[in-house]
Structures are given as structure tokens and as C-alpha cells.
C-alpha positions, -999 to +999 in steps of 0.1 A: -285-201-649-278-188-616-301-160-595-285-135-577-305-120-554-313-084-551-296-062-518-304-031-502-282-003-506-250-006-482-254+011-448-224+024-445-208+041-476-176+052-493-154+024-493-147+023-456-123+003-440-123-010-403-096+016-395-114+039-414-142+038-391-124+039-360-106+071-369-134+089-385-153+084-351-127+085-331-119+116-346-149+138-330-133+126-297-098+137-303-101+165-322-103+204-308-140+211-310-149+229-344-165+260-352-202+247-361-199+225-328-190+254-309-221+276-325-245+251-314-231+250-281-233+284-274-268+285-283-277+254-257-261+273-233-278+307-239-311+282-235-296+268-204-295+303-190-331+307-196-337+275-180-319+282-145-334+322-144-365+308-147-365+276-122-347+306-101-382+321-102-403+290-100-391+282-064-383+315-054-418+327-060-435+299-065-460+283-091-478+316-092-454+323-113-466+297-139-502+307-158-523+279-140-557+290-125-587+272-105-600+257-133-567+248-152-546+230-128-530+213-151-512+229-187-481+237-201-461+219-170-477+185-180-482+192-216-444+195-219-434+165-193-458+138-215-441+156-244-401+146-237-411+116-223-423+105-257-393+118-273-376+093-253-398+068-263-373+059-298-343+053-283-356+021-271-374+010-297-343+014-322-316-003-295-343-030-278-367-043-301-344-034-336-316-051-318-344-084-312-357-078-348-319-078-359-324-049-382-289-038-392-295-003-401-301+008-367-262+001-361-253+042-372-280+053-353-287+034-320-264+051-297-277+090-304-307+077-302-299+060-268-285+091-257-314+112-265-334+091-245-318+092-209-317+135-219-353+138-226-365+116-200-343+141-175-362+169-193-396+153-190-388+145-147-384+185-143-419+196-147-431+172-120-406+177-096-409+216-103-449+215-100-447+196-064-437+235-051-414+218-024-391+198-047-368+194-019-394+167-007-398+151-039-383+122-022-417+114-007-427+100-041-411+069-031-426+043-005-401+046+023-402+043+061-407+072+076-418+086+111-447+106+097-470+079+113-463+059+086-473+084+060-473+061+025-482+069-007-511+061-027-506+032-047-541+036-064-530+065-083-516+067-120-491+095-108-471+069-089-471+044-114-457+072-139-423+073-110-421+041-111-427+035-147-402+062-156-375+060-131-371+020-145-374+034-180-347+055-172-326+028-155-326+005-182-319+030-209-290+042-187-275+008-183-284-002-220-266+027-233-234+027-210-230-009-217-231-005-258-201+026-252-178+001-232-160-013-260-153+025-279-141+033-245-114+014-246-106+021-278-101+057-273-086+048-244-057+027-262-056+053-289-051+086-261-020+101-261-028+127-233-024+113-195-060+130-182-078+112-217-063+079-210-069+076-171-104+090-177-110+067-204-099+035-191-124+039-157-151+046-180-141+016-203-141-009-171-109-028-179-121-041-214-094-059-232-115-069-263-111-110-249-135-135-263-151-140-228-156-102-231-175-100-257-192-130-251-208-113-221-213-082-238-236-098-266-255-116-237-263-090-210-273-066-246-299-090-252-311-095-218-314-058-216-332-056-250-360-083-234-362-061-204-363-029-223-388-040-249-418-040-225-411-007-215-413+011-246-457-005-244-457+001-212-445+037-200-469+054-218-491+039-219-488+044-182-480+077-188-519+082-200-534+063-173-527+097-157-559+112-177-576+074-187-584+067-156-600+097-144-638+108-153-631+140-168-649+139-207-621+140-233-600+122-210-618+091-196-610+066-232-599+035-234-578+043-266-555+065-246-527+034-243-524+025-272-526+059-287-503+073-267-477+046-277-478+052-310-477+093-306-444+085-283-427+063-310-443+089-340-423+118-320-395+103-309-383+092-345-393+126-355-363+144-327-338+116-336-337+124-378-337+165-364-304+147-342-293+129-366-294+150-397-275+177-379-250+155-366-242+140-401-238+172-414-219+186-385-194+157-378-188+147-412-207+114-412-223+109-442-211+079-454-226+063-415-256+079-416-270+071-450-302+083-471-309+046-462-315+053-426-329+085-431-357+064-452-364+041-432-366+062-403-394+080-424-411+048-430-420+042-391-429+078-390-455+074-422-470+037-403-472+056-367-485+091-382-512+072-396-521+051-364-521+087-347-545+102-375-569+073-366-570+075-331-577+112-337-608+102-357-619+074-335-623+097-302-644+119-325-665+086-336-665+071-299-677+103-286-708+104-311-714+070-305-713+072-267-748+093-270-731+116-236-735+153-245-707+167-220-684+142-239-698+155-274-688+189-263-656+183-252-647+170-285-667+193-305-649+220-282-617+208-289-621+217-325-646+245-327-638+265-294-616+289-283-584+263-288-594+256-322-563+269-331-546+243-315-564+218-328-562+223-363-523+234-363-523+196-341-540+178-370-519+200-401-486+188-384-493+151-369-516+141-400-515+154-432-475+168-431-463+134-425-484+118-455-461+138-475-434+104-468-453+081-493-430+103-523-399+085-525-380+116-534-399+135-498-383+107-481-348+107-493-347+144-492-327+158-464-343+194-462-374+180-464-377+152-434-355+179-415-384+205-417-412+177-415-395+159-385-396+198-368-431+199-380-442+167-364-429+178-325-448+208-328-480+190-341-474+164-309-464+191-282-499+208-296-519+171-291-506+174-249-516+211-250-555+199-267-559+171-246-550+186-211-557+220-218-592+219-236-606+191-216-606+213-184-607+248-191-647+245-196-661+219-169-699+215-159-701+247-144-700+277-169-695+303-144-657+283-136-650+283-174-617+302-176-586+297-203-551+296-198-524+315-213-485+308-205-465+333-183-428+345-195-417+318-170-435+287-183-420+295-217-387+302-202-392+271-180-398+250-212-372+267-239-347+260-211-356+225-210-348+222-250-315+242-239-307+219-214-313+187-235-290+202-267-263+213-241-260+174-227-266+162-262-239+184-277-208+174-249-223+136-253-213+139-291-174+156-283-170+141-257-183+102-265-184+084-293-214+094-312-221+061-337-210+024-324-179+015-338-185-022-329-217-024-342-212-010-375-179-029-380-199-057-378-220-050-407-192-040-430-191-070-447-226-072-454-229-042-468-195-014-483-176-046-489-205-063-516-200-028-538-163-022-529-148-061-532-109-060-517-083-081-524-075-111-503-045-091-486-066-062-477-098-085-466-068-104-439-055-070-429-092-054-419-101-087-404-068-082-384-079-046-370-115-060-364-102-084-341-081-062-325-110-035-324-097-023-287-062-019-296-060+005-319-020+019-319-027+028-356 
């Protein structure tokens, strides 16, 4: 008797064909844009506005204009910059380490994901750069000769690590990503029938013919970019909290902060790209590439890294007991019970028990349901920033420089224009490129339509014909 084994569901659905792929992505590309595109678009821009008014203000007037006091040097600016740069933190891990892992669902997914990583981490450099008061000299960051006797920077602090953790990170991503949209480049490129399309196209695509020597380069310098990338989803923020770990302030000085704030960058991140990707399906007519499948397994990683984030909450509450220092008892016991307990408690209803809600099967394959959950989870981890910078300085040693802090019109502008700014590039990346890797998911056809939709030999020799051809496409 013989066994057939068991198989997952197929990761891309409907029956599709290699030519059916290329035109249904290709499609976003060529097409006018359409209404519910255009919708969204308006609204980034509206948030765009926002943004530039209040940046207009920031240097104009200055960071007066921003709610920081004596006591609070450090709030909403920060709180949002650690925020985007976790966002980022899941476009690597789904194109590095799933690409290593050779997971095959992330093949629908990787490039958005990709995408939303280079935007947020162009977010996330905004606050610093804006917070310096003299961005024009943000330059100085950087160790280079200079005539100021040499003035160099301090290569003991955690804030230069961060620029040189993140401007790598960013790097790499960029690289990562433009290499994976190479190939789709060309093949919009053979399939444009306007003269502006086609020249434009063919210098992005870099003279790609679709050879064998082609793609045998492609595949290598992918997974020597996945190796290089793969530390840096450990090790950017982990760096990233070095900026509070290593300092002596109670609630900040922990040696759980790396480790923590890795899995709080990876929980968040996959939390923005099911928002992404479940308004992209819907908007773009995807569905049968971005599956229930990935939308479950995306939920999975958010249940595994929710739950490492719920213990690290309770750990810092334990360490701090244990630890027998009263200032540090009180930071923690302030976080909770004080004035921000509000904060604390909407922190813990969104990053812990919201996300629990996953372990249902019929929660995790329910569109409306991760939709709202995956909103719910970036507002419980933009909350965590706020607690932990916020609340850990606003009451110091000395009661009589207690003070709180409350955001000014132009730090909310500041940070609304920042989500404005990162749906506006997110928006023209998906008309303008293509949004899912045609390549990539051609290559797991097989493997997965073609075991519930068998073809005939002539059709199997005719898609293996436009799968070879996968640059050429004069359909």
C-alpha cells in the first residue's frame, strides 16, 4: 500500500498559470491607477502635508516647539524613531533569514515587506536628525577629517553605534531589495509599449536578459546578502537599546533590553506588514498570491514573539523586586501605578493579551480580525517606547524636578506626517513597481497550484516555456 504524504495548502491559488502571474502583477504597473488606489493616495498626501507644516515649524522655531522640558529630554521624538525602526525590523527577517530557512511562503510577501523596511527606517532617521536643532550639520555624526582641531566623535556612545547600526541596516535592505526587483524590471520592460516606460525600465532593470549566467549570479549575491543581512536583524536593536541599557537611569539600566527589544521589533514589524499586506490584497486584486496561508503564518510569529514580549514585561517587574534597589522598585511600580498608568495598561491590553487571541484557528484566518489586532499591536508597541522613555525620567531623585510631558500640536503633526510620508512612498512603490516577486513565486508554482490543479502534458511544456522565458514576455 502506498503513503501519500500530507501537503500544506498551495501558496498561490486559483489555478494560475506562469503568464497568469506575470499579467496579474504586471497589471498594477500598466494599468491607469484605480479609484481605491487613488483614495489612499490622497490621504498619504494630506498626511504629507502635515508632515512638512510641521518640520516647517520645527526648524523655523525650533524644538521649543516640541513638548520636551528639563526633566523630559527625551519623549515622543525618540519614542517614535525606536518605533519605525522596529517596523523595519520584518522585512529582513522575511527576505534574509526565511530566504536561509527556505520557507516558500514568504515568496508573495518578501518584496512589500522589503519595501516597508527601507520607508520606515527613512521615517525612524527623521526624529534624530530633526532633534539635533541644526540638521544641516547632521553630517557631523560621521567620523570625518575636519579642521575643527580634529573634532571626532565619541565612539563610546550608544547614539553612534545606532548611525552606524542603521545606516548599514539600511544599506543592505536597499541593495537586498533592488536586487530581488531586477528581473520584474525587465520584464515590464520587454512588455512596455510606451517609449518613457521602456527607457525607464530598462536602466532600472540593468541590461537583464534572463541568461543562465544571470541568474546564476542573481541566486548567489541573494544569499550572500541574506548572510549579511541576518545579523542585522539581532543586532540593530539590539543596539538600538544600548541607547537606554547602558546608561544608569532605573528602568533603563537592564540587561534584558537586547534581547527584548528584538523580539518587540520583529513582534511589530509583522504586525505593519499583515495591515500592508491585507490592504494590498484587497486593493490590487491579489488574493489568490496573498493566501489565508500567509496571513496564518504571519500570525503564528506574532503569537511566538507577543509572548516573548509579555515575558520580558514580567521579568523587569521580577528583576526589579529581586534587585532589593528601591529607586528601581519605584520606577517600575511607577510605571504601572503613576500618573502614566494609562500607558501602561493600554501597553499590556495591546502587546499581551490581544495577540493571545491568535491561538483560535478561526482568529487567525480571519481577515477583519488580524487586520484590527495587527493595528492593535503598533499602538500597544508605540505605547512600550512612550513607558519606557517617558516614565523612566519624568520623576528622577529629586522630587522638586519631577515634571510630566504632554505632546505639542507639532510633535503629533511631526509624527502623523511621518505615517503620511511612509503610506505616500509605500503607495507609488506598489503602482509604480512590482509589488509581489514574479520570479519567486513562479518558482513555487509547481510545488504548490499545480498539485490541486494537475495540467496536461501540452500545457505543463507551454508554462515551462514562458518560465524560461520569464524576461521576455511579448504575450
Amino acid at each position: 500500500m502506498q503513503h501519500v504524504s500530507p501537503i500544506r495548502e498551495p501558496l498561490v491559488t486559483g489555478g494560475k498559470t506562469y503568464h497568469d502571474i506575470t499579467e496579474d502583477v504586471c497589471r498594477q504597473v500598466e494599468a491607469k491607477p484605480n479609484v481605491r488606489w487613488a483614495a489612499a493616495l490622497a490621504v498619504a498626501l494630506v498626511g504629507l502635508a502635515i508632515f512638512i507644516y510641521s518640520v516647517y515649524r520645527t526648524l523655523w522655531y525650533g524644538i521649543g516647539e516640541w513638548g520636551l522640558n528639563k526633566t523630559v529630554g527625551w519623549a515622543w521624538d525618540i519614542t517614535n524613531f525606536v518605533w519605525w525602526v522596529g517596523i523595519g525590523h520584518a522585512g529582513t527577517l522575511i527576505s534574509a533569514i526565511l530566504l536561509l530557512f527556505r520557507q516558500k511562503w514568504r515568496t508573495s510577501i518578501n518584496r512589500a515587506a522589503e519595501a516597508m523596511t527601507i520607508f520606515a527606517v527613512i521615517c525612524a532617521a527623521m526624529f534624530p536628525v530633526l532633534h539635533m536643532g541644526r540638521p544641516w550639520l547632521a553630517y557631523w555624526v560621521l567620523p570625518l577629517p575636519n579642521t575643527f582641531g580634529s573634532l571626532w566623535v565619541n565612539f563610546n556612545s550608544p547614539l553612534l553605534w545606532d548611525v552606524f547600526a542603521i545606516s548599514t541596516y539600511f544599506s543592505v535592505s536597499l541593495v537586498f531589495w533592488y536586487i530581488g526587483l531586477i528581473p520584474d524590471f525587465a520584464t515590464i520592460r520587454d512588455r512596455a509599449t510606451g517609449p518613457i516606460a521602456r527607457r525607464a525600465y530598462a536602466l532600472l532593470s540593468f541590461g537583464w536578459t534572463g541568461s543562465a549566467k544571470h541568474w546564476s549570479r542573481y541566486e548567489t549575491v541573494s544569499l550572500i546578502l541574506a548572510g549579511l543581512a541576518t545579523p542585522l536583524v539581532l543586532s540593530v536593536h539590539t543596539i538600538v537599546s544600548f541607547d537606554f541599557a547602558t546608561s544608569v537611569i532605573p528602568g533603563w539600566h537592564t540587561t534584558i533590553f537586547p534581547p527584548y527589544f528584538v523580539a518587540g521589533a520583529i513582534f511589530s514589524g509583522f504586525a505593519m506588514v499583515l495591515t500592508l499586506m491585507i490592504i494590498t490584497r484587497k486593493v490590487f486584486y491579489l488574493e489568490d498570491y496573498i493566501t489565508l496561508e500567509h496571513i496564518e503564518s504571519m500570525n503564528k510569529v506574532i503569537i511566538l514573539t507577543g509572548s516573548i514580549v509579555g515575558i520580558a514585561y514580567t521579568t523587569e517587574f521580577f528583576i526589579a523586586w529581586y534587585s532589593g534597589v528601591e529607586y528601581e522598585q519605584y520606577a517600575f511600580i511607577n510605571r504601572a501605578f503613576g500618573p502614566y498608568w494609562w500607558a501602561y495598561w493600554s501597553m499590556m491590553t495591546c502587546n499581551v493579551i490581544t495577540p493571545q487571541l491568535f491561538w483560535f484557528r478561526k482568529i487567525r484566518r480571519s481577515l477583519t480580525a488580524t487586520f484590527i489586532i495587527s493595528i492593535f499591536v503598533n499602538i500597544g508597541m508605540w505605547f512600550e517606547r512612550f513607558v519606557i522613555i517617558v516614565t523612566s525620567l519624568h520623576r528622577d531623585y529629586l522630587p522638586s524636578s519631577w515634571a510630566m510631558f504632554s505632546p505639542t500640536i507639532i510633535d503629533v503633526g511631526v509624527y502623523v506626517g511621518t505615517i503620511g510620508l511612509f503610506f505616500t512612498l509605500f503607495l507609488l512603490f506598489c503602482k509604480f513597481f512590482p509589488v509581489i516577486n514574479m520570479a519567486e513565486v513562479k518558482a513555487i508554482l509547481k510545488s504548490s497550484s499545480e498539485v490541486k490543479h494537475p495540467k496536461s502534458a501540452a500545457t505543463m511544456h507551454a508554462t515551462d516555456k514562458d518560465l524560461n522565458s520569464n524576461t521576455h514576455h511579448n504575450e
